[in-house]
Residue, then its C-alpha position, 0 to 999 in steps of 0.5 A: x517477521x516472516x520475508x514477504x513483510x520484510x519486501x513489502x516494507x523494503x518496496x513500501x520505503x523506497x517508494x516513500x522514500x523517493x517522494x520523501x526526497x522531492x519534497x521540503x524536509x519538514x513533510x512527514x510521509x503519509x501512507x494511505x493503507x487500504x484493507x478489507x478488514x475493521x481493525x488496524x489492530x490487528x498481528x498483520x498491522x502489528x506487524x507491518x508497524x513493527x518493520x517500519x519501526x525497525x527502519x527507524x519510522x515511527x507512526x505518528x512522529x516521523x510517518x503517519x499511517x493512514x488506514x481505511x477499511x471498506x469492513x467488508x463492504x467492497x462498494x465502499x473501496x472507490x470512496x476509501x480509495x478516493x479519500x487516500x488521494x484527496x488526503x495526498x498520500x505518499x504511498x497506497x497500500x493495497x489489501x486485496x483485489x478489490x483495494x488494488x483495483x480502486x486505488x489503481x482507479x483512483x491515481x495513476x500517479x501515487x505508488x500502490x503496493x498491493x499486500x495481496x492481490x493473487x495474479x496482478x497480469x491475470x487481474x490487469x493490475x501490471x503489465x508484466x511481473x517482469x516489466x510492470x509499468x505504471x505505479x503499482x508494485x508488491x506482493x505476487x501470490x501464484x499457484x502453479x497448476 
């Protein structure tokens, strides 16, 4: 499992940790997954799966995952992101640019940790990599010029 899934489930489980906590014990975390693409089956979801299952979660039995895809329709990320919310997940998952920007649209309250993003200063995602504030972590591509 290459290092930047192995962070973003160590980032994803604290934050899903944290509300895990606050809450009744019989509540099974929810995380809400966001993504441009059609198909949780894929070696990326594989993946992601794989890391929570080495942590001891398993989808389904003491997690559940909930996915949406826009399917390459970028229009549809409020609604998705709005669904998430509404089923009050514990975390979002952000795939994209677009996905981070509707979930951060959609709550300032519940986690988002963005898979890929690109610059999430540049985008006005966080405030600054140093000091992000708000309820957005994650992933970070920059390219130095």
């Amino acid at each position: 499992m290459n290092k930047k899934l192995v962070w973003l489930v160590t980032l994803l489980l604290l934050a899903v940790g944290t509300f895990a906590q606050a809450q009744q014990p019989t509540k099974i975390p929810r995380i809400g997954y966001l993504t441009p693409f059609v198909s949780p089956n894929t070696s990326q979801f594989e993946a992601f799966r794989q890391g929570l299952r080495d942590l001891g979660y398993v989808d389904g039995k003491n997690i559940v995952i909930e996915w949406r895809a826009n399917e390459g329709n970028l229009d549809r990320n409020p609604a998705l992101a709005g669904e998430l919310v509404r089923l009050k997940v514990d975390v979002i998952v952000a795939g994209g640019s677009s996905e981070i920007r509707a979930a951060k649209e959609a709550t300032a309250v519940i986690p988002i940790v963005m898979v890929r993003g690109g610059d999430p200063v540049g985008s006005g995602f966080v405030a600054s990599l140093a000091r992000p504030g708000g309820n957005i972590t994650g992933l970070a591509l920059l390219r130095r010029s």
